[in-house]
DRENVO-35474 format. One record per residue (C-alpha): x, y, z. Coordinates in steps of 0.02 Angstrom, whole numbers, padded with zeros to 5 digits, always signed. Layout:
! residues N
XYZ/...
This chain:
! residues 402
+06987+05803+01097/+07107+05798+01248/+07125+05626+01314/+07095+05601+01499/+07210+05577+01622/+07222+05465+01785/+07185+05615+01909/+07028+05659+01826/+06962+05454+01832/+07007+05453+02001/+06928+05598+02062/+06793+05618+01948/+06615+05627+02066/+06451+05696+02042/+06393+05863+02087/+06235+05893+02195/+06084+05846+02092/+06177+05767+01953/+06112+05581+01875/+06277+05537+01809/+06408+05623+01669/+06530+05573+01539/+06701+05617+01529/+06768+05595+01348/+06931+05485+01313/+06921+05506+01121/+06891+05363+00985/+06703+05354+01055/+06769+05306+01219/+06704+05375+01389/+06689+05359+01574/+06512+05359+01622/+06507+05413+01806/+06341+05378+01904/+06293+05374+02114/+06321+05171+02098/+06499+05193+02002/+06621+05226+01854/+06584+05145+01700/+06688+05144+01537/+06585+05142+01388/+06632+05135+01204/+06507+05205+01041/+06534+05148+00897/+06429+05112+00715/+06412+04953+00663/+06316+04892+00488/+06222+05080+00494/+06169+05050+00681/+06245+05149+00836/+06278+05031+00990/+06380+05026+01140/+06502+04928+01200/+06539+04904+01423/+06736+04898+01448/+06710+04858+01607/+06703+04967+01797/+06852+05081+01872/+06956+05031+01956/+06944+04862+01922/+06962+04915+01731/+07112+05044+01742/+07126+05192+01596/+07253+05100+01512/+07174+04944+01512/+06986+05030+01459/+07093+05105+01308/+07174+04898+01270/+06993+04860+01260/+06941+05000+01130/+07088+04964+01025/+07038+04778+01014/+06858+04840+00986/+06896+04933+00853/+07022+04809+00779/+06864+04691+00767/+06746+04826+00675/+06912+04855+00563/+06890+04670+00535/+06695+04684+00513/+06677+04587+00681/+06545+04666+00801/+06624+04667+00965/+06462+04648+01066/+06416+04513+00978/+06587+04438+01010/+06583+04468+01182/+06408+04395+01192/+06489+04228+01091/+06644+04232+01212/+06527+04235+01367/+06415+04076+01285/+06564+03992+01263/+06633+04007+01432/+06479+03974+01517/+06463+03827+01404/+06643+03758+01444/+06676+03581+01528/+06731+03670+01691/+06582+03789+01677/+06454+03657+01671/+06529+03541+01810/+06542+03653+01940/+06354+03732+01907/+06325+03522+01925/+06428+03520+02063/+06335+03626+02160/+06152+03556+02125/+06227+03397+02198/+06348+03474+02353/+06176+03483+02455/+06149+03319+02432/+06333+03236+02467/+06440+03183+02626/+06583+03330+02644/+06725+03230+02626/+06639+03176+02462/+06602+03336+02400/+06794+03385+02445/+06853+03239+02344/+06750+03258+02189/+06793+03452+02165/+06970+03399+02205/+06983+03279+02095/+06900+03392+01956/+07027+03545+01984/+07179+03428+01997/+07158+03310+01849/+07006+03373+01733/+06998+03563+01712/+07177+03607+01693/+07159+03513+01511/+06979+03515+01476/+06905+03642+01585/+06911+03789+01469/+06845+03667+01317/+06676+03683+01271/+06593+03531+01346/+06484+03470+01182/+06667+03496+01075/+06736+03371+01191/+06754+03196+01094/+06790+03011+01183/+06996+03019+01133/+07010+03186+01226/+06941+03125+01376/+07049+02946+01372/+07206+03052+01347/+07138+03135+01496/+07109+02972+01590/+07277+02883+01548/+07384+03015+01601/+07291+02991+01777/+07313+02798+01759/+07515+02819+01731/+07537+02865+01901/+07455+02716+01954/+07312+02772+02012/+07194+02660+01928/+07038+02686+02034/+07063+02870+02044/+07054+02852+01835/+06878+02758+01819/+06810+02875+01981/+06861+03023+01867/+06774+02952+01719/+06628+02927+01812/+06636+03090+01870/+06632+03170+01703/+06510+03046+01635/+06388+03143+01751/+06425+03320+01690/+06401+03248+01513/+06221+03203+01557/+06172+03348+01662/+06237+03457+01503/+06146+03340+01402/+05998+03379+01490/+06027+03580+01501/+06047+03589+01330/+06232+03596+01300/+06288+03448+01239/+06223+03334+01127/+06295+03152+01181/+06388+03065+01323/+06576+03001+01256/+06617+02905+01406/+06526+02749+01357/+06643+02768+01196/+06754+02734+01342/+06704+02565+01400/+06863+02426+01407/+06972+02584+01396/+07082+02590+01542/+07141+02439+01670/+07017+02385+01763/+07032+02399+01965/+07060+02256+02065/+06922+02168+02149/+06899+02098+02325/+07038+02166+02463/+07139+02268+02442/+07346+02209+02404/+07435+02178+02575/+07602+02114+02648/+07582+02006+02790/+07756+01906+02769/+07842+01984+02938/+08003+01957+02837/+07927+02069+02681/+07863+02203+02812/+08011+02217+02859/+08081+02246+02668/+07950+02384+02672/+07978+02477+02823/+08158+02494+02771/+08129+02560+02603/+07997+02675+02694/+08120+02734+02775/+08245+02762+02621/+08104+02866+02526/+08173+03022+02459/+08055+03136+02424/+07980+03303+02488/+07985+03318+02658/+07792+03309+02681/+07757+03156+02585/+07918+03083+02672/+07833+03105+02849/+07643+03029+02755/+07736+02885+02681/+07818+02843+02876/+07650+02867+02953/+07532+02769+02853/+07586+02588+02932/+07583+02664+03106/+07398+02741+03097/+07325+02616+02978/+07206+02738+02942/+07111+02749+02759/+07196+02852+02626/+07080+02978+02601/+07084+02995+02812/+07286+03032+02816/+07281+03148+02651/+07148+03248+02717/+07235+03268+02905/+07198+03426+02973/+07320+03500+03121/+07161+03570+03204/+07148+03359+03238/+07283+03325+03323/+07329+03344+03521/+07515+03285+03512/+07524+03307+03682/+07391+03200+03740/+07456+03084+03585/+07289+03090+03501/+07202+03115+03340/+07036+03151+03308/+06939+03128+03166/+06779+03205+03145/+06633+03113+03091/+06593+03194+02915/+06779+03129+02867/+06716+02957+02913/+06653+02833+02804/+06552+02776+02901/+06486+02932+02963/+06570+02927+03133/+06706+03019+03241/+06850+02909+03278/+07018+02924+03379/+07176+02869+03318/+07299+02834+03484/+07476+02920+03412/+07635+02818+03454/+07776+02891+03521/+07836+02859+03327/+07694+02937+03243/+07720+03098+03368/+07898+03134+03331/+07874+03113+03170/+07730+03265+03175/+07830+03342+03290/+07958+03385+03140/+07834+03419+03013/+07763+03536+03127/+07877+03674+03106/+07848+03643+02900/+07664+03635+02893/+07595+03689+03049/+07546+03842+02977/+07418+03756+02846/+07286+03682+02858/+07322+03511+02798/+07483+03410+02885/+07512+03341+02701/+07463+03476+02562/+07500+03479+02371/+07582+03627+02277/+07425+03720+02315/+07455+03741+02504/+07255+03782+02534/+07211+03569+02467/+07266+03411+02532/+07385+03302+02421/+07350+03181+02287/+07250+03026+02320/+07359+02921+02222/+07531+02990+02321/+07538+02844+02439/+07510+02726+02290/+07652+02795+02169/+07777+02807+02323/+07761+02619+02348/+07795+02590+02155/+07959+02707+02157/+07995+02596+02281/+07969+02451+02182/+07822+02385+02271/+07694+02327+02129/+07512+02354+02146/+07464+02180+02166/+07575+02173+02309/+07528+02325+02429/+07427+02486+02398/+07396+02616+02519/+07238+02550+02583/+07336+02393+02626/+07418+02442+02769/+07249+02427+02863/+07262+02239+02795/+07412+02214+02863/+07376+02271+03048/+07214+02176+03044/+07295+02003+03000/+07469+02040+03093/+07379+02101+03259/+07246+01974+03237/+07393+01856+03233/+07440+01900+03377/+07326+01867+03487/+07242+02061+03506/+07065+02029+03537/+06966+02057+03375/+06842+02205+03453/+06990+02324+03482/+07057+02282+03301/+06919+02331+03234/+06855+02464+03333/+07037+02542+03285/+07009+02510+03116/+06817+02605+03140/+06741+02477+03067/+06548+02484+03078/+06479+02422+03255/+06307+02290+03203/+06214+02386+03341/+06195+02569+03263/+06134+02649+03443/+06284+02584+03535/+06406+02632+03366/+06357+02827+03385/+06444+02833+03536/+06584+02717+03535/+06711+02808+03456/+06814+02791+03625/+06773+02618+03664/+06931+02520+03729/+07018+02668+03702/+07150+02636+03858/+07176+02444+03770/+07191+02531+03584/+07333+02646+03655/+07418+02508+03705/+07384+02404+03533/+07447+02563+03437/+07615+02594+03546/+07642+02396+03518/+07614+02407+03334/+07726+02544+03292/+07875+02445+03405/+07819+02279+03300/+07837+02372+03148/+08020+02453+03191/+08078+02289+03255/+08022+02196+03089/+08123+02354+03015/+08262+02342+03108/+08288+02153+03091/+08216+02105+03255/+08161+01934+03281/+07972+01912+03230/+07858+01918+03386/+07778+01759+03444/+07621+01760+03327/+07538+01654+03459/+07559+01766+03598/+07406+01831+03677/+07388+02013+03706/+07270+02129+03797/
């Protein structure tokens, strides 16, 4: 029997009144062409019975890949395998893999999440779980596995990011407990495992004299350009860490000097404005030309996804800043007790810092409130902060401000 050849695949069609045909490829193999598509098929005898095997649809399955799949098929009966029911096993095990069952969890709970959280649990899943355990299936998946897992997230320093992670997958365990696919949960195996987080505040540097340590080995960072620029913006905006990595350009007015942050990035649920110092702007300024064609100001190797939530965090350490002295999240720390310091009048601290107004009506809509005085707290920050870097003297602690 003459094998086919591409031409014929290609233009094979129905004629007028025909259901569908076959066009022979030898070996039991055939293209079965219908009014919905082209289909390869492959007969074949197995333990006395005839069956029949779908390669998959043309073009997405080419000739010479439809003719891969009957040789493997046919190694397998060789081997007294039935490839169907392999195939069937294959798909059972893939829908039954780790990454399988959290992202059919994932989506049950999406509805009921913040969008910033969803973002950040997916992230966090693709980044750090399903490159090594996604493809395992998730009742194979033993408590060592998963701590190997964890630690190698904890060696970058990101500690919390570790036990959020194992929290994470302690709820896919469950929900494929529940669905049938797993018998047990091993992250209680887990319990004492990895370093526990640090309670109460986060660590901070309010020595003006250490500041100043920090801004200059800020600026001595060498590193990729766009975790350079996040590194030398952090102390200026103060904003939290999962606010900066997730900085959109569609935010930012550079003109106007402005950056706004919708509410659904917001932990609290509200928009806020961060004023941009004439620092902060020349600083975007550069990395516009870099980034300004992504989405995200700071992205990872994947240019469609922000960067890593523990980048800040293991910057400071190669700079030799421990984690008991200042994390990321400490730079809002540092403002609030430096500015406080100061003199600045508590409400525009913390309205800059959008911390949650005790009147909810009046919160909704004061994401501009004492916006003209916060422009001027932001400028005088970013100067406070260079001076400190630049050996300045300290500014007057006592002196009042607007």
């Amino acid at each position: 029997m003459a094998e086919l050849k591409e031409i014929q695949v290609r233009q094979a069609k129905l004629k007028a009144g025909q259901k569908r045909k076959k066009l022979a490829d030898g070996g039991g193999m055939y293209l079965l062409v219908t009014p919905t598509g082209k289909y390869w098929r492959l007969d074949y005898r197995f333990a006395g019975k005839r069956k029949t095997l779908a390669l998959g649809i043309y073009p997405d399955v080419s000739l010479k890949r439809a003719r891969d799949k009957r040789h493997e098929a046919r190694t397998s009966i060789a081997d007294s395998i039935d490839p169907a029911m392999q195939k069937k096993a294959t798909k059972q095990a893939e829908a039954n893999s780790f990454e399988a069952v959290a992202r059919e969890w994932y989506e049950k709970q999406k509805p009921t999440w913040k969008p910033n959280h969803a973002r950040t649990v997916i992230s966090r899943l693709e980044r750090d779980v399903f490159p090594w355990l996604g493809s395992t299936p998730v009742a194979d998946i033993e408590a060592p596995a998963l701590l190997t897992l964890l630690k190698r997230i904890e060696k970058r320093g990101a500690i919390e990011t570790a036990h959020r992670i194992k929290s994470i997958c302690g709820q896919v365990f469950r929900y494929a407990i529940a669905t049938g696919r797993a018998q047990r949960d091993p992250v209680p195996d887990l319990r004492g495992a990895l370093r526990p987080v640090k309670q109460g505040s986060m660590a901070t540097i309010t020595n003006p004299k250490r500041v100043g340590e920090l801004m200059r080995a800020i600026q001595s960072f060498k590193g990729t350009f766009q975790v350079q620029c996040a590194l030398q913006i952090a102390p200026y905006v103060f904003v939290r860490p999962t606010e900066l990595r997730h900085a959109e350009w569609t935010e930012f007015d550079l003109d106007a000097a402005q950056w706004n942050i919708p509410a659904e990035k917001m932990k609290m649920g509200r928009p806020h404005i961060v004023p941009l110092a004439s620092q902060v702007v020349a600083i975007l300024r550069e990395l516009q030309p870099f980034s300004g064609g992504d989405k995200y100001l700071f992205s990872g190797r994947d240019k469609t996804r922000p960067m890593s939530d523990g980048t800040i965090n293991a910057c400071l350490r190669r700079l030799s800043f421990g984690s008991n002295e200042i994390v990321g999240h400490g730079f809002r720390g540092m403002a609030s007790t430096l500015l406080h310091g100061q003199g600045w009048k508590s409400d525009i601290i913390e309205r800059q810092l959008a911390h949650i107004e005790g009147n909810s009506v009046k919160a909704a809509y004061n994401h501009a409130e004492y916006l003209p005085e916060r422009i001027k707290l932001m400028q005088h920050w970013a100067d406070y902060l260079d001076g400190l870097r630049d050996g300045a003297d300290v500014i007057n602690i006592n002196r009042r401000q607007a």
